[in-house]
C-alpha positions as CSV (number, residue, x, y, z in Angstrom):
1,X,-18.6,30.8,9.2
2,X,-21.1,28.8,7.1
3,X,-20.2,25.1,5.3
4,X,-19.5,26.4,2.3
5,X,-17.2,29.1,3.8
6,X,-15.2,26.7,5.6
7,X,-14.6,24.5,2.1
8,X,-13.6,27.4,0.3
9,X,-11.3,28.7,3.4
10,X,-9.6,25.0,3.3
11,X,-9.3,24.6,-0.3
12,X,-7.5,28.3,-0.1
13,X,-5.5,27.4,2.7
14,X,-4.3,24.2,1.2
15,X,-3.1,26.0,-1.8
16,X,-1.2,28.5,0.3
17,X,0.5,25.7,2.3
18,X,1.6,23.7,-0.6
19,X,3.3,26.9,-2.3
20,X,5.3,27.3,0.7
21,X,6.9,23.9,0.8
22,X,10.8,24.5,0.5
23,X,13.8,22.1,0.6
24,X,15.6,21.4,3.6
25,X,18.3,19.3,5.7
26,X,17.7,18.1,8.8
27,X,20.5,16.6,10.9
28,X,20.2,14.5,13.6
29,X,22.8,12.7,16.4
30,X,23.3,8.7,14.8
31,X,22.9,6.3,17.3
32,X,21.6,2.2,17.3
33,X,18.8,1.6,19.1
34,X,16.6,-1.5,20.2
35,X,12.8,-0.8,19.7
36,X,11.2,-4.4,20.2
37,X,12.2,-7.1,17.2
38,X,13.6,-4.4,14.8
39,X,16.9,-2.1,15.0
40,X,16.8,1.7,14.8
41,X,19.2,4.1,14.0
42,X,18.8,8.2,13.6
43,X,20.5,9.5,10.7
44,X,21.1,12.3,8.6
45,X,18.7,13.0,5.5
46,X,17.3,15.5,3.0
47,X,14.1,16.3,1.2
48,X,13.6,18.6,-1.8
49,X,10.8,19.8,-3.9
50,X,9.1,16.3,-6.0
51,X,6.1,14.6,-7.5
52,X,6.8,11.3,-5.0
53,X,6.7,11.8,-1.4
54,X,9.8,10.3,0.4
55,X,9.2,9.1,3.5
56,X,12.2,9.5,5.2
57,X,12.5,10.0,9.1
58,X,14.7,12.0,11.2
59,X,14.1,9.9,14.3
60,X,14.4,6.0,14.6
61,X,13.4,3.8,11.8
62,X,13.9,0.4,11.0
63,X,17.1,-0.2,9.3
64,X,16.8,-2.0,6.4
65,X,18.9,-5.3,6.6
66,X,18.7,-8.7,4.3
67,X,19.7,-10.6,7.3
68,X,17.1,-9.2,9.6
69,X,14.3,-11.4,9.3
70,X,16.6,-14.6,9.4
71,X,19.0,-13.7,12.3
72,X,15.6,-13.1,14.6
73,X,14.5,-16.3,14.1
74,X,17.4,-17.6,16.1
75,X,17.9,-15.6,18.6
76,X,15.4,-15.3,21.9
77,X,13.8,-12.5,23.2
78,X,14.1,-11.0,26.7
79,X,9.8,-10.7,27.6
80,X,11.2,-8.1,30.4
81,X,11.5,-5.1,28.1
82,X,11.0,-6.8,24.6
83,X,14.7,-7.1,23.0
84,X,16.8,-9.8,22.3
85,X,19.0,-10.9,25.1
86,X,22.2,-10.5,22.5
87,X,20.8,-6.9,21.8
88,X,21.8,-4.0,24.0
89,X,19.5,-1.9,25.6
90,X,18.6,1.3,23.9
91,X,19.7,4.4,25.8
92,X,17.3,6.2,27.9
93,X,14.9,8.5,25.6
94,X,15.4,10.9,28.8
95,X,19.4,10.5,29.1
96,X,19.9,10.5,25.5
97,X,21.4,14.0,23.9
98,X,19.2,16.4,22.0
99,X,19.4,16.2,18.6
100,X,21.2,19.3,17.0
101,X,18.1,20.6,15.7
102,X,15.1,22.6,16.5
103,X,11.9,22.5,15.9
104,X,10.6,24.4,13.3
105,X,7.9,24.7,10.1
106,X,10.1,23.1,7.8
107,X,8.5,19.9,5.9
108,X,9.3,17.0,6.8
109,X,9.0,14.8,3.8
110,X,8.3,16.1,-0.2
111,X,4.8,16.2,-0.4
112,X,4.3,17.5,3.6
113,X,2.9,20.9,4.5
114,X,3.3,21.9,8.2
115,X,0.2,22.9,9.8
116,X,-0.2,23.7,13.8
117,X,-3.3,23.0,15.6
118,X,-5.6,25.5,14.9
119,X,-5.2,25.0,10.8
120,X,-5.5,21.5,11.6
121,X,-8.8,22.3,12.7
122,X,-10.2,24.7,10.3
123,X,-9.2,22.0,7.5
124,X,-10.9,19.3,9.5
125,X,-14.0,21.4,9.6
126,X,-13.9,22.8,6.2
127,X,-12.9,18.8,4.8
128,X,-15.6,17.5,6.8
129,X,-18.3,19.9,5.0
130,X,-17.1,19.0,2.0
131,X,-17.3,15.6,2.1
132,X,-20.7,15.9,4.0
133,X,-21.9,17.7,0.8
134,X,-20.4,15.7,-1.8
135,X,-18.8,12.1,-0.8
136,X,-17.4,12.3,-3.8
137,X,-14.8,14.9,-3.1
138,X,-11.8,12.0,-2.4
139,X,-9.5,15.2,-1.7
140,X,-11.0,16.6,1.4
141,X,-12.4,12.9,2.6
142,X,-8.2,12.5,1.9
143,X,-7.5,15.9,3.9
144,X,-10.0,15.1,7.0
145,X,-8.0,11.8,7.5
146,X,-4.8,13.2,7.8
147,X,-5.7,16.5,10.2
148,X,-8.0,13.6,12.4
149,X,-6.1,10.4,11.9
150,X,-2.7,10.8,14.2
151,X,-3.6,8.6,17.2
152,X,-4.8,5.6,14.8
153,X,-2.3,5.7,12.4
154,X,0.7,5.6,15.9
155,X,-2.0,2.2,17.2
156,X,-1.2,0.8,13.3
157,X,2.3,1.4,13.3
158,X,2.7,-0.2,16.7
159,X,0.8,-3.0,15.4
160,X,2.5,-3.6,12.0
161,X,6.5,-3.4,14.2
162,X,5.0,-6.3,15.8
163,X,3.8,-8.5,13.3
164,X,6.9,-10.1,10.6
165,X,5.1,-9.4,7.3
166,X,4.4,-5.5,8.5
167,X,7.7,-5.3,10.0
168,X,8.9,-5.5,6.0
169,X,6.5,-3.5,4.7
170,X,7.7,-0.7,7.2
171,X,11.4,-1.5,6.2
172,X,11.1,-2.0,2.4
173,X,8.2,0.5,1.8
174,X,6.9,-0.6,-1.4
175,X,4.6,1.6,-3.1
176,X,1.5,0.8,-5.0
177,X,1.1,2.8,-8.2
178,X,1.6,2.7,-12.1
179,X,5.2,3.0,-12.2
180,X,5.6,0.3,-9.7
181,X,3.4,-2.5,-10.4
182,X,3.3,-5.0,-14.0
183,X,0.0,-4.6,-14.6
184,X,0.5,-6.8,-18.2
185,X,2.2,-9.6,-16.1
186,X,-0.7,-9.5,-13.1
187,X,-3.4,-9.6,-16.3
188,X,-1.9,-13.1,-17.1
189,X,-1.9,-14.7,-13.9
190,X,-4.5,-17.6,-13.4
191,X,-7.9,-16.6,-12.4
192,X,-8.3,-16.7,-8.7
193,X,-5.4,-15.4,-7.8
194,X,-5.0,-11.8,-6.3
195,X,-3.1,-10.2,-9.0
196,X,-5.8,-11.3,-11.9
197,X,-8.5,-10.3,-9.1
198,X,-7.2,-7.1,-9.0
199,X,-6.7,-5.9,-12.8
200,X,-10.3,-7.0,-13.0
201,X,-11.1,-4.9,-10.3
202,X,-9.1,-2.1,-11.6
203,X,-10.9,-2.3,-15.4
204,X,-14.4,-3.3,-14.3
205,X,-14.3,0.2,-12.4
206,X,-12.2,2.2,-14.9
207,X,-9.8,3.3,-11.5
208,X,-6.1,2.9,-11.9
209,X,-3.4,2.6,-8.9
210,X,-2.1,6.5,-9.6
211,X,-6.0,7.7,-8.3
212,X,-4.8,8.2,-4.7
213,X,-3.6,11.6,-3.8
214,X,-0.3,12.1,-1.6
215,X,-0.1,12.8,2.1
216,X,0.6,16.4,2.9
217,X,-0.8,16.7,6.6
218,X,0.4,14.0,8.5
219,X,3.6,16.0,10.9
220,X,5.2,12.4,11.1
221,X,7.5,10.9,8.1
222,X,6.7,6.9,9.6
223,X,3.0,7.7,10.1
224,X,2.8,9.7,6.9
225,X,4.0,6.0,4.9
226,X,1.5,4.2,7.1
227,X,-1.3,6.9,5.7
228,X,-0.4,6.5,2.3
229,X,0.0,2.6,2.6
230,X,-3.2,2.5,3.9
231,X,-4.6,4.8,1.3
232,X,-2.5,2.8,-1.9
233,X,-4.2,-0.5,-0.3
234,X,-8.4,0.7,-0.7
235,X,-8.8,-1.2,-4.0
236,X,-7.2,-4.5,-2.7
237,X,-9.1,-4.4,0.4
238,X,-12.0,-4.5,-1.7
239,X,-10.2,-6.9,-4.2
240,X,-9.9,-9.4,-1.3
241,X,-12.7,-8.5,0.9
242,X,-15.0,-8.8,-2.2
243,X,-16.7,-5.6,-2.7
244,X,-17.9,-3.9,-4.8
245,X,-17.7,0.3,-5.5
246,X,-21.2,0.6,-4.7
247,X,-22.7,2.4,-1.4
248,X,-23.4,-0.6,0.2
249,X,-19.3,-2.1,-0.9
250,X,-18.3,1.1,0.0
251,X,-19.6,1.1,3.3
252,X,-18.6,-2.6,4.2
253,X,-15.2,-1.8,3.5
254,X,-15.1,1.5,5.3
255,X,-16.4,-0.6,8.5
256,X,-13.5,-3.2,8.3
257,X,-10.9,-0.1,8.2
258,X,-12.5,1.6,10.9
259,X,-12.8,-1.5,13.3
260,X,-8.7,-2.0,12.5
261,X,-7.4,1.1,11.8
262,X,-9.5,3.1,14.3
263,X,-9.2,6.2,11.7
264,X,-12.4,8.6,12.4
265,X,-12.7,9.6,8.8
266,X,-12.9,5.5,8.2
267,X,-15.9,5.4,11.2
268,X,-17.4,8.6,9.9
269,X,-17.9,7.3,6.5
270,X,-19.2,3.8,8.1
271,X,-21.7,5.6,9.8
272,X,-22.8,8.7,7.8
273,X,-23.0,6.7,4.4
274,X,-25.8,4.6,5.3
275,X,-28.1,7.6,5.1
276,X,-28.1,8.0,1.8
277,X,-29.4,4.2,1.6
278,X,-32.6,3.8,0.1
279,X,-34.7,1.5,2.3
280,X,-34.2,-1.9,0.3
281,X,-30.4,-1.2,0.4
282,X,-31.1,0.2,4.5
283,X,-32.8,-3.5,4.6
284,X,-30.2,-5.4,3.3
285,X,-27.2,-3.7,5.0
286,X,-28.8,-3.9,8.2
287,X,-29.4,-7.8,8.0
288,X,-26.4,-8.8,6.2
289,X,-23.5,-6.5,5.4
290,X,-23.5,-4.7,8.8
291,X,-23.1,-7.9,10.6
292,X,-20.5,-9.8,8.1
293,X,-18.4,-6.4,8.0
294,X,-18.2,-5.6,11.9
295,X,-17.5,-9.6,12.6
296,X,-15.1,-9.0,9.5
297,X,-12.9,-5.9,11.1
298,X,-12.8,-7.9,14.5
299,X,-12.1,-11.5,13.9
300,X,-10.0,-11.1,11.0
301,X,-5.9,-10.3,11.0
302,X,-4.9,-6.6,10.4
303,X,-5.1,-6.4,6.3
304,X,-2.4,-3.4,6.6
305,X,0.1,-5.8,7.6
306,X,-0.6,-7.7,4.2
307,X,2.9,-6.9,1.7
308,X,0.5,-7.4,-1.3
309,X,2.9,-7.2,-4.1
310,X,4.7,-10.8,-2.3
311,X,1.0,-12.4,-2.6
312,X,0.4,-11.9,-6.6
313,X,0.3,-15.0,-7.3
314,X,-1.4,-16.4,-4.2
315,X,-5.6,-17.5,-4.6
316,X,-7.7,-15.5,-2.9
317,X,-9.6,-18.1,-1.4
318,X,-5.5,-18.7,0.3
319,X,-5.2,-15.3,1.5
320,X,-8.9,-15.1,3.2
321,X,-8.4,-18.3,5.2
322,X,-5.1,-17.2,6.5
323,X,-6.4,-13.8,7.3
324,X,-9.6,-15.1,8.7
325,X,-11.6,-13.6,6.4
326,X,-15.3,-15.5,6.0
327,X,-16.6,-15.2,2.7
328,X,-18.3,-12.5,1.5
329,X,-22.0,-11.9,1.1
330,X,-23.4,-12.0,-2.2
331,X,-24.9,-8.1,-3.2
């Protein structure tokens, strides 16, 4: 099966998947549960047929409480197993009952279409052609980080539970698109700050914050809203990072994900797209925006932990130093 057979084979088997997406229930045994700093609880949900993805789990997810944040701050942890010494233990995963479902092909969020391993592979090889061919086909660079991506995007989750400001994202999770954001009130924030930088980012590259497609392939409702985070957050990475959309912005950027995320499609686009450099771009990557981006992605605080819609009004220049981020090279 050639290149161009596998793209066509993917693009046909993502159509058929998406027309089999039905509406279901899934129920699940409640119980509370103590994963770390943040309380759990399984519940009972249900997804239908919709434009916006709802990221819903049927296993433990933080609960969303007003008082969360505060009553930690007071209380003490227990370094032998991670919980608060008030908290009780969480019953053993082993002891605990099954859940009164099984396992089966049903989606698990709106947008999701269940996949096993072998279609996980034909999509990653057909998505990988594509995007080989023409880095400009977002949809299957979108596709090859979801069939590819599982391990990283479990590492980010475990790292966003442990940090305060991730910990809300997880909980609140706020959304990044046109129906969500005031783009007219960002426009009239001061210069400097992230929200002006960003509507300037957004109109000097005629993109707008609907351009990201929805997560269909990731088999884990948590994971799936760290995907899309991630994927919602590109511009503002390169908002704050200071980047441009050009190969060589593009490519600093994709380092800085792929050194904190650890997603292969992120490390696969960091290292395929400097072949298509010409040699005084090859020259001035290699001497300055190789080294600023990999000391970038390993000195500097996870950016997916950043709840961007809190830090509107915060300067740039603010949000770099506390995130360690040295400036940026001028291109």
């Amino acid at each position: 099966m050639g290149v161009s057979d596998c793209v066509r084979f993917t693009t046909t088997t993502s159509r058929f998947l998406y027309h089999q997406r039905t509406t279901h229930i899934h129920i699940a045994q409640g119980y509370l549960a103590s994963d770390g700093p943040i309380r759990t609880q399984n519940f009972t949900y249900v997804t239908s047929n919709g434009n916006n993805p709802q990221y819903i789990s049927a296993r433990k997810i933080p609960i969303k409480t007003s008082s969360n944040f505060r009553q930690q701050s007071d209380r003490e942890l227990d370094n032998s197993d991670g919980r608060y010494r008030d908290q009780p233990k969480a019953p053993d995963e082993k002891n605990t009952p099954p859940e009164d479902t099984v396992e089966t092909n049903e989606p698990m969020y709106t947008t999701h279409l269940p996949t096993n391993f072998i279609q996980k592979a034909i999509l990653s090889v057909g998505a990988a052609g594509a995007a080989l061919l023409d880095p400009r086909r977002h949809d299957m660079v979108a596709v090859l980080g979801e069939t590819t991506g599982h391990s990283a995007l479990s590492h980010v989750y475990n790292q966003m539970i442990q940090d305060d400001e991730g910990q809300q994202v997880l909980m609140e999770r706020p959304r990044i698109n046109g129906s969500t954001l005031d783009l007219p009130y960002l426009s009239t924030l001061p210069e400097g700050t992230l929200g002006h930088a960003y509507i300037r980012f957004l109109e000097y590259n005629k993109v707008t914050p609907d351009s990201r497609l929805a997560v269909q392939f990731v088999d884990d409702p948590e994971l799936a809203y760290v995907m899309q985070r991630y994927r919602e957050g590109h511009d503002l990475y390169h908002t704050i990072l200071g980047m441009p959309t050009n190969m060589l912005g593009e490519v600093a950027v994709k380092w800085v994900e792929a050194i904190q995320t650890g997603l292969p499609m992120c490390f696969a686009a960091a290292v395929f797209g400097p072949l298509r450099f010409k040699p005084k771009q090859r020259q001035k990557y290699i001497s300055t925006i190789l080294p600023w981006a990999m000391h970038t992605g390993r000195s500097s605080k996870l950016l997916m932990n950043m709840y961007f819609e809190k830090r509107w009004e915060q300067s740039i220049n603010e949000i770099r130093k506390e995130f360690g981020i040295e400036p940026p090279p001028k291109l």
